[in-house]
Backbone as XML, in Angstrom:
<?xml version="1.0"?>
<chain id="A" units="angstrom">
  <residue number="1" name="UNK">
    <atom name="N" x="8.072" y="139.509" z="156.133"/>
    <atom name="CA" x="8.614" y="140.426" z="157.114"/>
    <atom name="C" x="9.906" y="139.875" z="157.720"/>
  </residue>
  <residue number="2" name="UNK">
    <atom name="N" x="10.208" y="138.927" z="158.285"/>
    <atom name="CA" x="11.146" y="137.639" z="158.710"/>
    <atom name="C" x="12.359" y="137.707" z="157.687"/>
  </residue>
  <residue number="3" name="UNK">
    <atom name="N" x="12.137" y="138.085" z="156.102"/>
    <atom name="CA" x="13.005" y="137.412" z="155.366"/>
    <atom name="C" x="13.660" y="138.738" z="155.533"/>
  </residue>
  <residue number="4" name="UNK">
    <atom name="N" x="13.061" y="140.147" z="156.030"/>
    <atom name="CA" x="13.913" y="141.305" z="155.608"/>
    <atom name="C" x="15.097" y="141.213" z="156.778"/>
  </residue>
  <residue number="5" name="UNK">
    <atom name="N" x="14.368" y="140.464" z="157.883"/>
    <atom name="CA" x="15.642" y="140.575" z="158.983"/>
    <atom name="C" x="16.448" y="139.762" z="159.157"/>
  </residue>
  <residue number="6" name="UNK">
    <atom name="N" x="16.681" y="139.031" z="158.140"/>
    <atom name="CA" x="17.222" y="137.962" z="158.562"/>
    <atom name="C" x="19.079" y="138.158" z="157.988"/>
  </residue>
  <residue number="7" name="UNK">
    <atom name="N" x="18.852" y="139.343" z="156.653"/>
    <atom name="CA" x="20.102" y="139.639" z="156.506"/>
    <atom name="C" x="20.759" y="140.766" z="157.188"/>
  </residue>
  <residue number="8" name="UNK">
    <atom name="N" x="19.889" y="141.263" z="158.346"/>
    <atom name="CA" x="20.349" y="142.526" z="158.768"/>
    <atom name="C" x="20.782" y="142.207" z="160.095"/>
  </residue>
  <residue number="9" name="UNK">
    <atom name="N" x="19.719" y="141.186" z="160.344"/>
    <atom name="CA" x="20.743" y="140.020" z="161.664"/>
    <atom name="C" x="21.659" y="139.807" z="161.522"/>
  </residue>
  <residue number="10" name="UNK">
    <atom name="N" x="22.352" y="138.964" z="160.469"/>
    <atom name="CA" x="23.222" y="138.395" z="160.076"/>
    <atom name="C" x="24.516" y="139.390" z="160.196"/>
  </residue>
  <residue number="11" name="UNK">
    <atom name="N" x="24.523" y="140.379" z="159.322"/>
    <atom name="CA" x="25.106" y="141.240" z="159.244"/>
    <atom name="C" x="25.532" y="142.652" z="160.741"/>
  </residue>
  <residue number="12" name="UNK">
    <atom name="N" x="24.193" y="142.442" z="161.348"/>
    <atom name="CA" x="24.590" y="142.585" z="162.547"/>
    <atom name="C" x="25.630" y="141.642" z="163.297"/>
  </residue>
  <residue number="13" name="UNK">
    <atom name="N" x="25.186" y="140.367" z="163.648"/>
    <atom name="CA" x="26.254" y="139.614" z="163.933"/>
    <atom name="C" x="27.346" y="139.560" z="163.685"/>
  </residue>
  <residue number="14" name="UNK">
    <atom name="N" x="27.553" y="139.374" z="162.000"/>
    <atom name="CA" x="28.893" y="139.222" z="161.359"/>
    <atom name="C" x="29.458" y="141.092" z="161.923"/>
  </residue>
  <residue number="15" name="UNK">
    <atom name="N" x="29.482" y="142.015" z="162.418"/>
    <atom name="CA" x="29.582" y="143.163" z="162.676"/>
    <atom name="C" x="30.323" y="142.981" z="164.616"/>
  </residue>
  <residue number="16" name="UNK">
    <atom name="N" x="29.432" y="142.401" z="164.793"/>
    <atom name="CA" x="29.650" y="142.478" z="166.659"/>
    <atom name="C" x="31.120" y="141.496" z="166.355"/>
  </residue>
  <residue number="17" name="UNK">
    <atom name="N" x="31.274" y="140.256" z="165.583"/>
    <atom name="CA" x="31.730" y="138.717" z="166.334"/>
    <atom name="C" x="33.136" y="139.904" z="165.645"/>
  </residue>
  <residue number="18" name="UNK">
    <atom name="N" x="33.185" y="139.919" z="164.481"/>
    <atom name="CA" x="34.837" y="140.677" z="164.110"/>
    <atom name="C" x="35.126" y="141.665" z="165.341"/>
  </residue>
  <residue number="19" name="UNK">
    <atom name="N" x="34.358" y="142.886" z="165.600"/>
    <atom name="CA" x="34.684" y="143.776" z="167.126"/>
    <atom name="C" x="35.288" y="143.100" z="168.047"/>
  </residue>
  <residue number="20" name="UNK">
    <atom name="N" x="34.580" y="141.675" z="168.527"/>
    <atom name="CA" x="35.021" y="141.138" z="169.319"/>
    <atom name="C" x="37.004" y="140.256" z="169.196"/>
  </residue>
  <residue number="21" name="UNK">
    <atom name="N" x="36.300" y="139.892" z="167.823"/>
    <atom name="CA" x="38.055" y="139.311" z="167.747"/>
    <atom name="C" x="39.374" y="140.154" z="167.691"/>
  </residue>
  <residue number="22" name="UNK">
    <atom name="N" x="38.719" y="141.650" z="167.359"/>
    <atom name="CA" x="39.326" y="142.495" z="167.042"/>
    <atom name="C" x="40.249" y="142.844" z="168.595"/>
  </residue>
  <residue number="23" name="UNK">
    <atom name="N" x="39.201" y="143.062" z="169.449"/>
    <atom name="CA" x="39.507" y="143.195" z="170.876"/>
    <atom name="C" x="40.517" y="142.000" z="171.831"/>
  </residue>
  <residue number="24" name="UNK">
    <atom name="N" x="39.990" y="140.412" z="171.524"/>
    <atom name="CA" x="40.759" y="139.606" z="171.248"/>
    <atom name="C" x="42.186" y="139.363" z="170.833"/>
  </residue>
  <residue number="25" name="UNK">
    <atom name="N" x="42.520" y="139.961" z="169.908"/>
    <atom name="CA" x="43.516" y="140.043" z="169.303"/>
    <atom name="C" x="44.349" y="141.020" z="169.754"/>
  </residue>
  <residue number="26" name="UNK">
    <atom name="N" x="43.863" y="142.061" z="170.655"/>
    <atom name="CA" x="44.367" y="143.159" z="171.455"/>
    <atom name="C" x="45.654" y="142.589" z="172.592"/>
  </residue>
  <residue number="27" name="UNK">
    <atom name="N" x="44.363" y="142.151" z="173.255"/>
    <atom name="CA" x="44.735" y="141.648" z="174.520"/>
    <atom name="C" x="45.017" y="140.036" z="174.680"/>
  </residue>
  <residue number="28" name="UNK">
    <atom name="N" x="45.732" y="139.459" z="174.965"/>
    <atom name="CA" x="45.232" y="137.769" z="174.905"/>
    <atom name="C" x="45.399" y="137.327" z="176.011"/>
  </residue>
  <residue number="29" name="UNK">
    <atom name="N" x="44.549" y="136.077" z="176.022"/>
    <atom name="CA" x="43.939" y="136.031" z="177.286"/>
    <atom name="C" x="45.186" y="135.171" z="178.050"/>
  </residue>
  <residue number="30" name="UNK">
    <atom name="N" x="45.820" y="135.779" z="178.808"/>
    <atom name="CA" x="46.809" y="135.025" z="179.473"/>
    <atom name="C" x="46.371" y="133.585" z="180.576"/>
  </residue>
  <residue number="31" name="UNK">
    <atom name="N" x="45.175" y="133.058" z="180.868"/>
    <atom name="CA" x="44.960" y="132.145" z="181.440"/>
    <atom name="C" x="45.475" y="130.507" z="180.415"/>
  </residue>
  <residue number="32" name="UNK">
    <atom name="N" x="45.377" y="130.881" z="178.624"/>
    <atom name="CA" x="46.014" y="129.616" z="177.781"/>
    <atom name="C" x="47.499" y="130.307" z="177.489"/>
  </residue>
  <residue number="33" name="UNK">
    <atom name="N" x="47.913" y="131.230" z="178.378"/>
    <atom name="CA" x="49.439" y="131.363" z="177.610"/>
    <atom name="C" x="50.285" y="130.474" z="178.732"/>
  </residue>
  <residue number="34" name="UNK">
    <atom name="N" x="51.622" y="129.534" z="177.892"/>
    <atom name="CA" x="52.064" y="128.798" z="178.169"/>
    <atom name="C" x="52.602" y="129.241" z="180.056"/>
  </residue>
  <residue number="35" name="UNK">
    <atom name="N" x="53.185" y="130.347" z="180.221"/>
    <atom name="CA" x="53.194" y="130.672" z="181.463"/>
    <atom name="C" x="52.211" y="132.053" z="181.946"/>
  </residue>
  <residue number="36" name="UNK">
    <atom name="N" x="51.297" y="131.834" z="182.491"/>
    <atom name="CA" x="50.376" y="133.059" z="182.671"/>
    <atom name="C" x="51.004" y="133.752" z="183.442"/>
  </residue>
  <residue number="37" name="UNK">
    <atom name="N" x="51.832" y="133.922" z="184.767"/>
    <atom name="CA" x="52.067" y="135.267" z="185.625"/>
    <atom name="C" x="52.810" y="135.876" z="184.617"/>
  </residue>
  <residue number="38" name="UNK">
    <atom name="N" x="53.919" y="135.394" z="183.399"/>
    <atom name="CA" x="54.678" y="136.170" z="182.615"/>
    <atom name="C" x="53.723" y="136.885" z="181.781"/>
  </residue>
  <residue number="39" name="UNK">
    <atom name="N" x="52.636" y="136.481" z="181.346"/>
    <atom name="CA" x="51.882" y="137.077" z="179.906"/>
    <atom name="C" x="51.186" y="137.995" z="180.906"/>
  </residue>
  <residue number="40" name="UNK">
    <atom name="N" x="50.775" y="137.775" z="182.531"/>
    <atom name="CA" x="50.041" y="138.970" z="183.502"/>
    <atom name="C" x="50.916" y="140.075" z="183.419"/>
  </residue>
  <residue number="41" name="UNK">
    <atom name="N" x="52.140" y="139.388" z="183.883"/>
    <atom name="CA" x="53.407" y="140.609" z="184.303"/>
    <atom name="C" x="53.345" y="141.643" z="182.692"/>
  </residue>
  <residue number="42" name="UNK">
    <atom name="N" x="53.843" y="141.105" z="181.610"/>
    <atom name="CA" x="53.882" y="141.796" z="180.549"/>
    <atom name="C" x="52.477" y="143.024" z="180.412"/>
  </residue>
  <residue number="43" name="UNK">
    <atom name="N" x="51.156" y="142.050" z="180.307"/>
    <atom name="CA" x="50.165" y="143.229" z="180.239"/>
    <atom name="C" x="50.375" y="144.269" z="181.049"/>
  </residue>
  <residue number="44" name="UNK">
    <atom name="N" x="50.242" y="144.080" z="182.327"/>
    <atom name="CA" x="50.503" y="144.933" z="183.718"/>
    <atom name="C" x="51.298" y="145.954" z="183.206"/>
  </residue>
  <residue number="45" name="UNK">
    <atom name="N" x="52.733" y="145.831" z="182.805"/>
    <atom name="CA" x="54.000" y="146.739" z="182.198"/>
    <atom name="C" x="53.575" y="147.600" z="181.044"/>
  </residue>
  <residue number="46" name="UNK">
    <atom name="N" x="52.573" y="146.818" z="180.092"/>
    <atom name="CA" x="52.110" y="147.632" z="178.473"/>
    <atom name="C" x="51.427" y="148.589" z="179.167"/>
  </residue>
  <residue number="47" name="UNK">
    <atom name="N" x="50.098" y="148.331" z="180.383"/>
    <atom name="CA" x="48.880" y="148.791" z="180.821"/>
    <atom name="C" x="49.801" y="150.250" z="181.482"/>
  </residue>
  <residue number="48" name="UNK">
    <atom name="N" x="50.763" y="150.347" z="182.245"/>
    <atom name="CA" x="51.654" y="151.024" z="183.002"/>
    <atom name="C" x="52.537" y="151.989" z="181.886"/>
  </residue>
  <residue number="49" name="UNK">
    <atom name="N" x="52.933" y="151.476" z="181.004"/>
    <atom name="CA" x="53.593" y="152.607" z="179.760"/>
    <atom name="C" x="52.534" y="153.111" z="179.091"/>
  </residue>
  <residue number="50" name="UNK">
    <atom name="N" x="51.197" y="152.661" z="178.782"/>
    <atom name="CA" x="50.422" y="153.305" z="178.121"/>
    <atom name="C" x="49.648" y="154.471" z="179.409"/>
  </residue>
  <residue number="51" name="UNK">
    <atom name="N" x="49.602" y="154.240" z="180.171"/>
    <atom name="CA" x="48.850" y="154.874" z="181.063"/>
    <atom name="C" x="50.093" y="155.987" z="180.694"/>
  </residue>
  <residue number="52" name="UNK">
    <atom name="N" x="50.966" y="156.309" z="180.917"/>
    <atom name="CA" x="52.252" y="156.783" z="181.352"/>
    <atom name="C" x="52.327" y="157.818" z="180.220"/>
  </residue>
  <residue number="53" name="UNK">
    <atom name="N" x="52.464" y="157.392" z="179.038"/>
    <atom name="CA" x="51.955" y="157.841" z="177.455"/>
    <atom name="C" x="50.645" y="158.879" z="177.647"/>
  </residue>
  <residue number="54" name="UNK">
    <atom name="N" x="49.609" y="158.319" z="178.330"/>
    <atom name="CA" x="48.190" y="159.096" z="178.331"/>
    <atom name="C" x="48.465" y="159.866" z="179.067"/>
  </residue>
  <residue number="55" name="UNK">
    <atom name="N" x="49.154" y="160.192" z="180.603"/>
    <atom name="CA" x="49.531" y="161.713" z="181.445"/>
    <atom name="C" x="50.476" y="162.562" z="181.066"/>
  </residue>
  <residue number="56" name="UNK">
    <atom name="N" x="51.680" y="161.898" z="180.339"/>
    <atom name="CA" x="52.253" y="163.018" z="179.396"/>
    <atom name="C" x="52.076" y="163.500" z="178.850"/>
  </residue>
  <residue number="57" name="UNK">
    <atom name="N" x="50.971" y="163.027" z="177.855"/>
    <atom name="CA" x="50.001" y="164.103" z="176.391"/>
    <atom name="C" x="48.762" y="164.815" z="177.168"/>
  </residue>
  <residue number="58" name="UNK">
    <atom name="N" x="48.616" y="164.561" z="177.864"/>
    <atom name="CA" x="47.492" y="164.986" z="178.931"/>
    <atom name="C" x="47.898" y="166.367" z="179.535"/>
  </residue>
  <residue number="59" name="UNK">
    <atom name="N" x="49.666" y="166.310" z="180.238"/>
    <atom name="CA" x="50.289" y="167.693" z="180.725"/>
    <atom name="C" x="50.382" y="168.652" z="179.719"/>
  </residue>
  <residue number="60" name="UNK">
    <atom name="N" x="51.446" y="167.681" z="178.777"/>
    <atom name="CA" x="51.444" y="168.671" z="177.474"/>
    <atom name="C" x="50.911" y="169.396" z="176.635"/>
  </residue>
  <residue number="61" name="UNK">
    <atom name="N" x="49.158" y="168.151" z="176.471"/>
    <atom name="CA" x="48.329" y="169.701" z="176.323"/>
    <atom name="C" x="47.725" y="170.542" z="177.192"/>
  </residue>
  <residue number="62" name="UNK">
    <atom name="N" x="48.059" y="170.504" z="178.287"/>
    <atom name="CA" x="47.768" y="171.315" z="179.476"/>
    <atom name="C" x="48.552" y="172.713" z="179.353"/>
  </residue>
  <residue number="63" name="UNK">
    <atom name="N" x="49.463" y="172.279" z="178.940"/>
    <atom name="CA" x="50.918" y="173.484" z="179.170"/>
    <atom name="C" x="50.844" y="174.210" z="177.890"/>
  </residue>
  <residue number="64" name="UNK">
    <atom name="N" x="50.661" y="172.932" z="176.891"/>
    <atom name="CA" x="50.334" y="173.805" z="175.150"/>
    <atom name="C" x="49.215" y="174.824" z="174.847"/>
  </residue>
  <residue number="65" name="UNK">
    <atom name="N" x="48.103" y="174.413" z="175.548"/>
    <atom name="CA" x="46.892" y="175.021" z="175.405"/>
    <atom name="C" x="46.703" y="176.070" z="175.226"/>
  </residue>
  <residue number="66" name="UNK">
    <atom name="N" x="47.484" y="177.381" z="175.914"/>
    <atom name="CA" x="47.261" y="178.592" z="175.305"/>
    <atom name="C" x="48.180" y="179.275" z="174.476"/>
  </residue>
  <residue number="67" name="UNK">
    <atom name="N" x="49.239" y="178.284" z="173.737"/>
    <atom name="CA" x="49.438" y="178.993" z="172.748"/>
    <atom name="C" x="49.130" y="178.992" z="171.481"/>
  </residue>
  <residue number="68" name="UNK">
    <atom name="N" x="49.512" y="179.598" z="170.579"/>
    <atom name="CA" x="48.626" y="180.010" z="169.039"/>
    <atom name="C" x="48.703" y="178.605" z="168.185"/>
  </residue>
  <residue number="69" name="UNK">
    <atom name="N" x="47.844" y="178.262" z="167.674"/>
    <atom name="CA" x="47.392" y="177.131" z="166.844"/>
    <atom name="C" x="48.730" y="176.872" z="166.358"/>
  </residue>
  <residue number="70" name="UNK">
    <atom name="N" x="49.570" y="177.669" z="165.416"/>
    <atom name="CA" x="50.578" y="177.405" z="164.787"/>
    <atom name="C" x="51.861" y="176.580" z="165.895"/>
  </residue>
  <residue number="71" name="UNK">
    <atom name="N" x="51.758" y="177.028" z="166.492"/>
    <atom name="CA" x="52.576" y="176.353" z="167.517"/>
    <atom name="C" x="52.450" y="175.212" z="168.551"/>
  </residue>
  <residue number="72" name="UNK">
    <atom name="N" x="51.214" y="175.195" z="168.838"/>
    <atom name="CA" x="50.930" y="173.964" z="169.731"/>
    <atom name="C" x="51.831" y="173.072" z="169.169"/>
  </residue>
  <residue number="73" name="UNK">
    <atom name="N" x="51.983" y="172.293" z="168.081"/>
    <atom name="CA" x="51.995" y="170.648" z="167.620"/>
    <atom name="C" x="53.438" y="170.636" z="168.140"/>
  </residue>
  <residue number="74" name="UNK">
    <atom name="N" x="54.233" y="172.106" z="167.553"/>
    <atom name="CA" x="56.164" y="172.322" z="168.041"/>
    <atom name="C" x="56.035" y="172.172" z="169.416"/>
  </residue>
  <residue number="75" name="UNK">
    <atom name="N" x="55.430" y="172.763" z="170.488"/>
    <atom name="CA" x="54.966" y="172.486" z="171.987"/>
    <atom name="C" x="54.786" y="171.372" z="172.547"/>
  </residue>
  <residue number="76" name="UNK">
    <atom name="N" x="53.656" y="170.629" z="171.693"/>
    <atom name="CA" x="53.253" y="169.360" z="172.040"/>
    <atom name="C" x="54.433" y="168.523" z="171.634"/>
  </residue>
  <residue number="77" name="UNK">
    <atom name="N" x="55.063" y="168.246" z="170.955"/>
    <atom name="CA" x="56.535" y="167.828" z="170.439"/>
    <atom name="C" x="57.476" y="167.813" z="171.862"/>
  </residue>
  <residue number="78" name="UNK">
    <atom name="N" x="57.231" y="169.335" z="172.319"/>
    <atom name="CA" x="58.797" y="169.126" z="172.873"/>
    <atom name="C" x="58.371" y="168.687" z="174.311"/>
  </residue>
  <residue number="79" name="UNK">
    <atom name="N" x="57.497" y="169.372" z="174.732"/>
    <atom name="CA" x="57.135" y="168.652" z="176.171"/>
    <atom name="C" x="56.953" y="167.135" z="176.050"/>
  </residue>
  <residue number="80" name="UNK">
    <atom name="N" x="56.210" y="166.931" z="174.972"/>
    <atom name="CA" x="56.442" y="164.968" z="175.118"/>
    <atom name="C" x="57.650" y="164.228" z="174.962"/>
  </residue>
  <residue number="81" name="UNK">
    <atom name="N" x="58.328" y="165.085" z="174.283"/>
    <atom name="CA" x="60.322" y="164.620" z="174.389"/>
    <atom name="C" x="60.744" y="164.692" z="175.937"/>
  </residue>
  <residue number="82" name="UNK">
    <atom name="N" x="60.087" y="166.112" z="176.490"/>
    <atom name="CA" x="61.085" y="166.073" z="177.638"/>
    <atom name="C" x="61.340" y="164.987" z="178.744"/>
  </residue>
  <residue number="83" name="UNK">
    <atom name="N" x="59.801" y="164.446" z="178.698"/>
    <atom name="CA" x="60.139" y="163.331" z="179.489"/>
    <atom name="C" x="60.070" y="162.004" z="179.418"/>
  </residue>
  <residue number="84" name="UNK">
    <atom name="N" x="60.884" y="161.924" z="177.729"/>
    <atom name="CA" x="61.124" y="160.367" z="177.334"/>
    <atom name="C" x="62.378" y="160.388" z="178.007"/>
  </residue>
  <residue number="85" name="UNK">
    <atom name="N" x="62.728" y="159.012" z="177.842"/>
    <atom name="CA" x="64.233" y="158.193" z="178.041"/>
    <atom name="C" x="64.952" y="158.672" z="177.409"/>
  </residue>
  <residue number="86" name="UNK">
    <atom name="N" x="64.984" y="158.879" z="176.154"/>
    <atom name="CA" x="66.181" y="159.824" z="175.335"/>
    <atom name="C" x="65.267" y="161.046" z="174.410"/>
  </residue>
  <residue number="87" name="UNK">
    <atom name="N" x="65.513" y="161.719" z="175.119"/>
    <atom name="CA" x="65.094" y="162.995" z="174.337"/>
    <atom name="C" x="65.238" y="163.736" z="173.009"/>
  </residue>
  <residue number="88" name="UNK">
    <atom name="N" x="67.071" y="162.993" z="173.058"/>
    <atom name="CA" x="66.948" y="163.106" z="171.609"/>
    <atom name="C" x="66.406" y="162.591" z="170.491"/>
  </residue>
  <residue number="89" name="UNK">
    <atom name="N" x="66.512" y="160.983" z="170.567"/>
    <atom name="CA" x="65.827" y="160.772" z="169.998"/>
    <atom name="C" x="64.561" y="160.850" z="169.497"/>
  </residue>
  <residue number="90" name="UNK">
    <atom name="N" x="64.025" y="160.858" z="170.601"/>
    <atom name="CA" x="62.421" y="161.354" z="170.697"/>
    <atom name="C" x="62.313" y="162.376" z="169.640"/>
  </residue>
  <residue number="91" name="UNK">
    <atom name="N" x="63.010" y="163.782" z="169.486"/>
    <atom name="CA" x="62.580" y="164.572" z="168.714"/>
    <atom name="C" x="63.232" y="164.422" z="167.319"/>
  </residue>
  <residue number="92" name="UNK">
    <atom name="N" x="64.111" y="163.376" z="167.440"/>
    <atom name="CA" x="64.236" y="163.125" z="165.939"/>
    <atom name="C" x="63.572" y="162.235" z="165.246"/>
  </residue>
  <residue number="93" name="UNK">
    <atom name="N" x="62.561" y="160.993" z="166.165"/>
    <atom name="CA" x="61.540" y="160.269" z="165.604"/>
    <atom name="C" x="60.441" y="161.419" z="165.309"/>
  </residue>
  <residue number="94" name="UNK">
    <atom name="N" x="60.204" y="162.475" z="166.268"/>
    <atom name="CA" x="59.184" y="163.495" z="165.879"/>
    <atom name="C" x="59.113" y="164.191" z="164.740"/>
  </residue>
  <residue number="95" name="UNK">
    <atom name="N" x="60.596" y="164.693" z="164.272"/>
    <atom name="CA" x="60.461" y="165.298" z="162.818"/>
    <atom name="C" x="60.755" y="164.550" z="161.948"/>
  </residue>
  <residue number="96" name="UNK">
    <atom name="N" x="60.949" y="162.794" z="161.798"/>
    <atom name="CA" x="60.479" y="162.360" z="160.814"/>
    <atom name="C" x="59.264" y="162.155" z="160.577"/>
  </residue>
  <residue number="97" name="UNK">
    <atom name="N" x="58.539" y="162.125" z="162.224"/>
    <atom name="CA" x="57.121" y="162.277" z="161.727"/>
    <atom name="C" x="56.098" y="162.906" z="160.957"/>
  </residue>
  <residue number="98" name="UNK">
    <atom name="N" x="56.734" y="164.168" z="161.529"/>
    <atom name="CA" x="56.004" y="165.442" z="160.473"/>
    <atom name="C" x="56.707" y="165.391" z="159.267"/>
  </residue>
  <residue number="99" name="UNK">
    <atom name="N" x="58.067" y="164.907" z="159.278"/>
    <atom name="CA" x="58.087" y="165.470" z="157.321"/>
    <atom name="C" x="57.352" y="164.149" z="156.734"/>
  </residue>
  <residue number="100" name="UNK">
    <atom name="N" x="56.861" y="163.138" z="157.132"/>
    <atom name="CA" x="56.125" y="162.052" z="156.721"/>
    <atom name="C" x="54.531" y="162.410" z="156.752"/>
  </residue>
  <residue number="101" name="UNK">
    <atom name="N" x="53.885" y="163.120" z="157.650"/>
    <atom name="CA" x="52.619" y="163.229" z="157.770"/>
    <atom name="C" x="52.488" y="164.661" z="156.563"/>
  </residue>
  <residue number="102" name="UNK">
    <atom name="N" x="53.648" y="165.546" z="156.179"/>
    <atom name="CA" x="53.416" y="166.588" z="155.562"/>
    <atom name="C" x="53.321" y="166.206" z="153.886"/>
  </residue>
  <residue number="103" name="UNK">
    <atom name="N" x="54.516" y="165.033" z="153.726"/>
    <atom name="CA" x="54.789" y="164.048" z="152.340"/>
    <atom name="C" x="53.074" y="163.751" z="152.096"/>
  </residue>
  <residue number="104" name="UNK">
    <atom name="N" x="52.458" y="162.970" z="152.878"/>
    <atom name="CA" x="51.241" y="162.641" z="152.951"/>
    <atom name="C" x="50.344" y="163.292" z="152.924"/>
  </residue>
  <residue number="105" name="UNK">
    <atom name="N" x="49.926" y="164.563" z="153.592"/>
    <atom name="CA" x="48.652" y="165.827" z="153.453"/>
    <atom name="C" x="48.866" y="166.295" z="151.981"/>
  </residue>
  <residue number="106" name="UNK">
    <atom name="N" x="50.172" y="166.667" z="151.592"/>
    <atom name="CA" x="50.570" y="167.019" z="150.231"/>
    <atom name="C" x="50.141" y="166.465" z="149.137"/>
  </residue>
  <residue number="107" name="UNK">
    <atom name="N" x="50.112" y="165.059" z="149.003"/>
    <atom name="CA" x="49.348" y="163.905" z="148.523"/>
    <atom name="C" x="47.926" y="163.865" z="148.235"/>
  </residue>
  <residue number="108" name="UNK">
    <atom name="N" x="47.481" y="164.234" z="149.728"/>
    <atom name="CA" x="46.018" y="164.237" z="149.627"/>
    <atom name="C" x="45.281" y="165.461" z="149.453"/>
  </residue>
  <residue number="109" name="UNK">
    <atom name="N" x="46.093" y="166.352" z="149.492"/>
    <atom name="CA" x="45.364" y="167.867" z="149.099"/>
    <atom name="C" x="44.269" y="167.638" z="148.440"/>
  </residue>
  <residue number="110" name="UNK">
    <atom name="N" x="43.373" y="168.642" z="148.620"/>
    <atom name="CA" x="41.800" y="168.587" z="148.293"/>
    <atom name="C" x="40.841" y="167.677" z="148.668"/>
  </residue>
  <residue number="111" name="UNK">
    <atom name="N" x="41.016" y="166.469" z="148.999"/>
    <atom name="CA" x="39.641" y="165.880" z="149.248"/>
    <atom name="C" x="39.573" y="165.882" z="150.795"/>
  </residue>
  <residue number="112" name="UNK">
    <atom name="N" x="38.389" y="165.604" z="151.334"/>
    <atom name="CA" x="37.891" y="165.865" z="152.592"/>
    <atom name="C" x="37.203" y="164.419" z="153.227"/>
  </residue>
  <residue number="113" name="UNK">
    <atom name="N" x="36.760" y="164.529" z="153.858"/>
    <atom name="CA" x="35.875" y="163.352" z="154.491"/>
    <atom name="C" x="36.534" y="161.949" z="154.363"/>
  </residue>
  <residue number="114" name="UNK">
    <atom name="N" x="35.686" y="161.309" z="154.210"/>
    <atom name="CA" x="36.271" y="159.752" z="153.815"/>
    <atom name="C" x="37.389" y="159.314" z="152.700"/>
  </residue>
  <residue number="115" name="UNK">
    <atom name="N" x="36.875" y="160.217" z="151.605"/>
    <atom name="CA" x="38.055" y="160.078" z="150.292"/>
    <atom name="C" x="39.446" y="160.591" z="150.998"/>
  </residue>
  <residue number="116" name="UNK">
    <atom name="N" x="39.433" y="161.817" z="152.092"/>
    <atom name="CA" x="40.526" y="162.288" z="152.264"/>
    <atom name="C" x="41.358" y="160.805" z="153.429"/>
  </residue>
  <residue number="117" name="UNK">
    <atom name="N" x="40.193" y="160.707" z="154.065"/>
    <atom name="CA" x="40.901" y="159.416" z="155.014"/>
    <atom name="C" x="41.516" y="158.210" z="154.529"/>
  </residue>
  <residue number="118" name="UNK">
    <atom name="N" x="41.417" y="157.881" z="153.550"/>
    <atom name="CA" x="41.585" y="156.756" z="152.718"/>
    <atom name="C" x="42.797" y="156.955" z="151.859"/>
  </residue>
  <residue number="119" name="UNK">
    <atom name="N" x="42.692" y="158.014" z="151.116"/>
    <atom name="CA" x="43.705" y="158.755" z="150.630"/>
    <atom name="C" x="45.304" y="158.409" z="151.762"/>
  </residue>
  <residue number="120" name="UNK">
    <atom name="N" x="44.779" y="159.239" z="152.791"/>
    <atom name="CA" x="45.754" y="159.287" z="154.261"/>
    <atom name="C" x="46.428" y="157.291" z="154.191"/>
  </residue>
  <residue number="121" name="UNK">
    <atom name="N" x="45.574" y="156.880" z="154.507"/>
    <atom name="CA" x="45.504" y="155.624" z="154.335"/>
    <atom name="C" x="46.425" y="154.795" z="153.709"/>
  </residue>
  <residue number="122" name="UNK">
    <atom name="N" x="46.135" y="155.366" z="152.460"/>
    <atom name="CA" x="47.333" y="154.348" z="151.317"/>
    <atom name="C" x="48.281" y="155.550" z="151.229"/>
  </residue>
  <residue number="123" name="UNK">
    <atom name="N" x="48.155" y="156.543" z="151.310"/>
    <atom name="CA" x="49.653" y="157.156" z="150.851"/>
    <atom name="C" x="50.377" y="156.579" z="152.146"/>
  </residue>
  <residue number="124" name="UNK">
    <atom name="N" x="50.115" y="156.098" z="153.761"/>
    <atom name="CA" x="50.857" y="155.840" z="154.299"/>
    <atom name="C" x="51.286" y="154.513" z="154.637"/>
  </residue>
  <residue number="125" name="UNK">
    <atom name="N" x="50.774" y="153.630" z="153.536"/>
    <atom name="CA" x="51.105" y="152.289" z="153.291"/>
    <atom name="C" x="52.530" y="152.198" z="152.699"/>
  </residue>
  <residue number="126" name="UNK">
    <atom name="N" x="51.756" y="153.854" z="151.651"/>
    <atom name="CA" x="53.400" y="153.426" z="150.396"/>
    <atom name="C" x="54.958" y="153.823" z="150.843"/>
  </residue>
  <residue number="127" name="UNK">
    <atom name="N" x="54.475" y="154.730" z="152.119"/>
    <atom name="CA" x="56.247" y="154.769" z="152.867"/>
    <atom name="C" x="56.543" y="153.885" z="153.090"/>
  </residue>
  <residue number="128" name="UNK">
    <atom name="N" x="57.908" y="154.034" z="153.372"/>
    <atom name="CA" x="58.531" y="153.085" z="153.798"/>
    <atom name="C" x="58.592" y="153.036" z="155.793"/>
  </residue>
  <residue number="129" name="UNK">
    <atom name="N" x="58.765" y="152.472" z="156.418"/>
    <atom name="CA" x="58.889" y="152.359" z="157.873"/>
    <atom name="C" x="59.847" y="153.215" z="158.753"/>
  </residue>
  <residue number="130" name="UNK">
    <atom name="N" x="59.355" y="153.595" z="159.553"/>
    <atom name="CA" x="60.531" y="154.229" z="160.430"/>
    <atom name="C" x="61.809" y="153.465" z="161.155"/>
  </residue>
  <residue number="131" name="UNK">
    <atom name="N" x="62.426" y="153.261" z="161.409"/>
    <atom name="CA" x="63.406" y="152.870" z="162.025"/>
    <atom name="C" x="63.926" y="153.393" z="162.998"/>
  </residue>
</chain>
């Protein structure tokens, strides 16, 4: 009985300890960084643009919400431009996005579920980077 759990322990474990480094590797722990109030100050600033990131997509789909499926994503686009730092740019990183995410669905046409995610996956390995 013992011997069946012993690889499902294991494997439990080996399951939690990667999550954890994973999380680790997120954040680091600024108490061993060579100056900690700088590595505090920095998180503090990421924690503050991401928050910042999360109420803009938050309005935008507030404001997008009732219009027709086909249009939201053009909506959601432009209200999240409006209140970047450069707007233009913003919407010209946006439509390389979509002609990159469209290069890619095109690619993966037909499969669904996991094959389709994976698919997603490596076709967006094989671009090249945005700039």
């Amino acid at each position: 009985m013992f011997q069946a759990l012993i690889p499902a322990l294991g494997a439990l474990l080996l399951c939690t300890s990667s999550g954890l480094q994973a999380q680790a590797a997120k954040r680091p722990d600024c108490r061993q960084a060579a100056d900690p109030r700088a590595c505090e100050q920095r998180q503090r600033l990421r924690e503050e643009r991401e928050q910042k990131l999360r109420d803009m997509h938050k309005n935008a789909a507030a404001i997008c919400k009732t219009r027709p499926s086909a249009e939201q994503r053009e909506c959601m686009q432009t209200e999240m431009c409006r209140e970047a730092r450069d707007p233009a740019r913003c919407e010209e990183n946006a439509r390389k996005n979509a002609e990159r995410r469209d290069k890619v669905l095109e690619a993966c046409k037909g499969r669904q579920g996991k094959v389709l995610q994976q698919c997603m996956r490596d076709e967006y390995k094989k671009l090249p980077p945005l700039k």
